[in-house]
C-alpha positions as CSV (number, residue, x, y, z in Angstrom):
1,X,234.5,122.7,175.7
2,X,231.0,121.2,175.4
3,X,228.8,121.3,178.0
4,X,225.5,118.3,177.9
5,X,222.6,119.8,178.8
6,X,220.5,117.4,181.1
7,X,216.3,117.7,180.2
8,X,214.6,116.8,183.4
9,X,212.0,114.1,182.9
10,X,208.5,115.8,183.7
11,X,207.3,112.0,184.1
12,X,206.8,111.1,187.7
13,X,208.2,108.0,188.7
14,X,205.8,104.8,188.4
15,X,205.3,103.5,191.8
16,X,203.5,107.2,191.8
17,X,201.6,106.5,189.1
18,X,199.8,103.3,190.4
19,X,196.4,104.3,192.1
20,X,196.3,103.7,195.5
21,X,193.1,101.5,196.2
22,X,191.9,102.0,199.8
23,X,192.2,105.3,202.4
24,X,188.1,106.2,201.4
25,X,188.7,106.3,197.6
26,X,186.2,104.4,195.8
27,X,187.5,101.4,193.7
28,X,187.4,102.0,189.6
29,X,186.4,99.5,187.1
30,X,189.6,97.2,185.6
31,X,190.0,94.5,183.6
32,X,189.0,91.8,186.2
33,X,186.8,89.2,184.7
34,X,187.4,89.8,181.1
35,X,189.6,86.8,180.6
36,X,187.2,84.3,181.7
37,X,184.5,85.9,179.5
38,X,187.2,85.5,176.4
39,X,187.6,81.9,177.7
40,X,183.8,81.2,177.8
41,X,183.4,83.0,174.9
42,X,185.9,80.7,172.8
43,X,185.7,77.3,174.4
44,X,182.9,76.5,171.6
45,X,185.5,76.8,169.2
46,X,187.9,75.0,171.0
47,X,185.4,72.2,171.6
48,X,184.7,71.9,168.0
49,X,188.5,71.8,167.3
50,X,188.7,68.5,169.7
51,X,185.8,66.9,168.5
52,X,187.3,67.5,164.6
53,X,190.5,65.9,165.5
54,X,188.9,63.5,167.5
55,X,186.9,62.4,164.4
56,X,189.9,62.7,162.1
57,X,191.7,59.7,164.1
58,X,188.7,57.6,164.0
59,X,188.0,58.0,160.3
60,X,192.0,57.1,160.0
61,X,191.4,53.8,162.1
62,X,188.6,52.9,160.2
63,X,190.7,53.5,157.1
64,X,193.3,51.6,158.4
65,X,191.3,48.7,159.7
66,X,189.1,48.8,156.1
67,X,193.1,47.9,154.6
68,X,193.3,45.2,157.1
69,X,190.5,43.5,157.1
70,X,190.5,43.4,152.7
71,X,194.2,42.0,152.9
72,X,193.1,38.9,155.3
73,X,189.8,38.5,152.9
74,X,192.2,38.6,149.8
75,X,194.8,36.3,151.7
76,X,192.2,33.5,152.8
77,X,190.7,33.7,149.7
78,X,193.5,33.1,147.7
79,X,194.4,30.0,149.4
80,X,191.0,28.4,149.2
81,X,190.2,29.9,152.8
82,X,187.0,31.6,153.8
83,X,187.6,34.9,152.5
84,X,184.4,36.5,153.8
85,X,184.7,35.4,157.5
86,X,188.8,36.0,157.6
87,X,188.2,39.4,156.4
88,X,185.3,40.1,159.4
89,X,187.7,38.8,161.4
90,X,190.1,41.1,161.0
91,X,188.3,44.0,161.4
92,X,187.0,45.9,164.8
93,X,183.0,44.6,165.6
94,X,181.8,48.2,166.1
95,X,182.8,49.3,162.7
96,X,180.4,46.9,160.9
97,X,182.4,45.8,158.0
98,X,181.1,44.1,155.0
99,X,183.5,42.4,152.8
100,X,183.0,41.3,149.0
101,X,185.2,38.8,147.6
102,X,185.7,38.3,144.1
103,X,188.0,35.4,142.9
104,X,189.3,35.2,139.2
105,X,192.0,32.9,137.5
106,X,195.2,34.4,138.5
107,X,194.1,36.9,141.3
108,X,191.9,37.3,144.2
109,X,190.4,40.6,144.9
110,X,188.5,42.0,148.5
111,X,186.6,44.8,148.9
112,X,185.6,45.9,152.8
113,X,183.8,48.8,154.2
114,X,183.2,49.9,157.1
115,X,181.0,52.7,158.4
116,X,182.8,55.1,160.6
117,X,180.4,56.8,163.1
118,X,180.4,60.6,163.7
119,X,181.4,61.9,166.5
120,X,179.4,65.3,166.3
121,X,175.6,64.7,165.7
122,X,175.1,66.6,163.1
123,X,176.9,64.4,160.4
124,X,175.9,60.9,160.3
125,X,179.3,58.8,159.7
126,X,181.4,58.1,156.9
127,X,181.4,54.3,155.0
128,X,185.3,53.8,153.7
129,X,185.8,51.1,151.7
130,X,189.5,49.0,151.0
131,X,190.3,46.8,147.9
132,X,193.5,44.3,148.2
133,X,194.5,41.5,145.1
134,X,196.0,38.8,146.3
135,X,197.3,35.8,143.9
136,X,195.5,33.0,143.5
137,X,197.8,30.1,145.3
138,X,197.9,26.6,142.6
């Protein structure tokens, strides 16, 4: 027949093992505190994360609106159009684009750039230019 023999735990039970703050025992040092010093310590980082992605989409817009504005320069030019002032047009005001239109016998080609402003200081903007060819219309 075999018997189990049952070890007894030596560990006392937790609610015992929780200090008991109060009845004249002074109070020790814990961990209060130390996650707002983490957050202060890391929202740098986290603002410099932001301001990235932040400057990520606007260099995107002005990439996209670069595209934009040297299809309509293309398009008006090819049909005899302003070229210069449909490209301007087409493009945000802020972003200070500057198309170039260059028309040969079959095709029309625009060029735009815009200047995309930095969002941190340190950097002073980015100038993204867009080339579309458009056929000439006859």
């Amino acid at each position: 027949m075999r018997t189990a023999l049952r070890r007894r735990s030596t560990a006392r039970p937790l609610a015992r093992r929780t200090p008991r703050w109060g009845r004249g025992r002074t109070r020790r040092w814990n961990d209060r505190g130390v996650s707002m010093l983490e957050f202060a310590g890391f929202l740098p980082v986290l603002l410099l994360i932001g301001m990235a992605a932040i400057q990520l989409g606007l260099v995107g817009y002005g990439i996209n609106q670069a595209g934009s504005g040297a299809r309509a320069a293309a398009r008006a030019a090819s049909q005899k159009q302003d070229g210069p002032a449909a490209g301007r047009a087409a493009v945000s005001g802020w972003l200070n684009p500057r198309p170039d239109v260059q028309q040969g016998s079959d095709t029309t080609t625009a060029t735009v750039t815009v200047h995309v402003p930095a969002v941190i200081p340190l950097f002073g903007g980015w100038d993204v230019t867009r080339h579309a060819t458009m056929p000439n219309d006859d």
